[in-house]
Each structure stands twice: as C-alpha cells, then as structure tokens.
N, C-alpha and C positions, 0 to 999 in steps of 0.2 A: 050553575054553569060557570060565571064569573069567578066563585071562588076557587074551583076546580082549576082556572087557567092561571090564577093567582099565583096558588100554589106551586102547579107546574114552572111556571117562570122564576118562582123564587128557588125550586129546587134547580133548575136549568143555570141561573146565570149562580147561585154562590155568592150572593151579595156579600156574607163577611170576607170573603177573599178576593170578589172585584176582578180589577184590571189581571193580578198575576196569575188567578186562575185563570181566564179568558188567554193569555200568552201558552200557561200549557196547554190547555186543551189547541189552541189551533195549532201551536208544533206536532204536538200528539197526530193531529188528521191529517199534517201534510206529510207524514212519515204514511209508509204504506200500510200503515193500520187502518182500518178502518172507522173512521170516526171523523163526525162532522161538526164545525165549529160553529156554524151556525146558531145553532138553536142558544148557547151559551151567549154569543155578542148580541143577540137580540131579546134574548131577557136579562142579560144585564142591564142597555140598554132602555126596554120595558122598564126596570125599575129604577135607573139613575138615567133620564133623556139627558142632561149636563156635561154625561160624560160620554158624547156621541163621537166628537175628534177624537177624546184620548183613545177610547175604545177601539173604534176602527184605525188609529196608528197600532195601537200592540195587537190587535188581529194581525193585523198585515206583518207586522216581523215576529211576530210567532212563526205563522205559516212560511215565511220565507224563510226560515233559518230552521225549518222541518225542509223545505224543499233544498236546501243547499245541501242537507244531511243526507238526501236520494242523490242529490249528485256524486257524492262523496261513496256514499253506498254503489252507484254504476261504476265512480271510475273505480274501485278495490274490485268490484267485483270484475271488472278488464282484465285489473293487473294478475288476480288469481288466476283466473280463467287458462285452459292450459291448451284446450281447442274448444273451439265453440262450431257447432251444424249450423249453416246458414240454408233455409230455407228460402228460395225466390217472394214469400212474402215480406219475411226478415229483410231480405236484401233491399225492398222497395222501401220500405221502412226508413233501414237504416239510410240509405240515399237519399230519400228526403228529407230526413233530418242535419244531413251532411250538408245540402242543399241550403237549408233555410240557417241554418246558423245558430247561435245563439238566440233570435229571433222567437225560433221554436217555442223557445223555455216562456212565451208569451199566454202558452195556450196551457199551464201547469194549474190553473184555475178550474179547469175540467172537473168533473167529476169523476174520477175510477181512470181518466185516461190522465191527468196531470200529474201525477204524482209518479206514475211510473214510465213518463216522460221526461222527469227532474235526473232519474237513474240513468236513460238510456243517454242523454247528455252528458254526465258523466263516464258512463261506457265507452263514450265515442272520443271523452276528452278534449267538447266544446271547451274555450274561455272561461274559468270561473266565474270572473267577477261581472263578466258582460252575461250569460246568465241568469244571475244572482238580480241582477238590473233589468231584465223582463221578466224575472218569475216576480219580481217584486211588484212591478209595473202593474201585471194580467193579478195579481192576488188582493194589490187594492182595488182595482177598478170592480174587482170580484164583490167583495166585502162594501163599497161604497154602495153600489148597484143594489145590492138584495139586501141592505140594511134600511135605506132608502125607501124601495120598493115595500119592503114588509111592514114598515112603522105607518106609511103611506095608507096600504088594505088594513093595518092593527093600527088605527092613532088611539085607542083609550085600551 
C-alpha cells in the first residue's frame, strides 16, 4: 500500500519539474476549468518538505493570477454582452456583491463557487488591483490551511 502512495505522489507532484509545474497546475484550477491544485502541492511537498514556503508562495500566485484571468474574463465578457436577462436571483446576487466590494473576491478560495466569483467581479467591474488583494489573501490562507492540515493526518 506504501508503494502505491509513493507512486501516486511522485506522479502527482512532478518532481523533475517541481515548483513551475505546481504554478501551472494551480493557474490551470483557478481558471474555470476544472482541476484541483491541491493534490500536486501536497506531493510535491510529500517529497521535497524543504520546499514548504517556496511551494505554498508559487501555489498562491499561480492561483491568483488564474483568478485575475476570471476577472478579466467577467469584465470582457460585460463589455461584449449586448443585453443580459436579470433574473430576481441574479439581481440578489449581483447586489451583494456590489454590496461587499472587492472584499467578495476574499471567498475565490471556494470551491466551484470561487472561481466564478473572480468573473462575476469582473462583470461588475469591481477594482482590479484591490481584488487581486483578497483573492490573493483568501488563496494563501487556502493553501496554507489544507497544506498544513494534510502533512499534519500524512506526516510520513
């Protein structure tokens, strides 16, 4: 069973490619694709502990600069947009995101709900850079949290 997870970890994190694999995969996952970084920072990780800071620094701007690309991606898709059907759910929606501000872009750590919350910021043509500064914020604490966590129930 050991070697099994061995295995698995050494095909997860990519050791000959390291740090710069782990940057694309997590841009990759904060783009509305589906794919989770996780499992890559934590058997890279698993098999370099050393590189625990550098690690979880390029997770977190990977991910972050996939989330600024959903921002980017909302506001174009604003600009295109020629009428948009606002539904009363939509509208609560969008109001409390008008509401919270920039702020929002705190909770892009989500799962299935962050990432196209990075767009609707964009759409709405929240602040870039203030943004860019909570999805940054909510993506490390993400990554620090469950990296933490995981080596914690996995220490060997």
């Amino acid at each position: 069973m050991q070697a099994w997870i061995d295995t698995l970890l050494h095909l997860l994190a990519l050791p000959e490619l390291g740090l710069s694999t782990l940057f694309v995969v997590s841009f990759i996952s904060a783009t509305l694709l589906p794919l989770g970084s996780e499992p890559a920072l934590f058997g890279l990780l698993k098999l370099n502990p050393d590189l625990f800071w550098p690690a979880i620094a390029v997770a977190t701007a990977g991910n972050t600069l996939g989330g600024a690309v959903d921002w980017w991606m909302g506001y174009g898709a604003h600009k295109a947009m020629d009428h948009y059907h606002r539904s009363p759910h939509h509208l609560r929606v969008l109001s409390w995101l008008q509401r919270l501000g920039p702020k929002a872009c705190l909770l892009s750590w989500l799962p299935l709900l962050g990432d196209p919350l990075c767009a609707v910021a964009g759409w709405l043509r929240l602040p870039f850079w203030p943004c860019v500064g909570w999805m940054l914020i909510g993506k490390f604490l993400r990554y620090l949290g469950m990296t933490v966590g995981l080596l914690y129930l996995f220490p060997n």
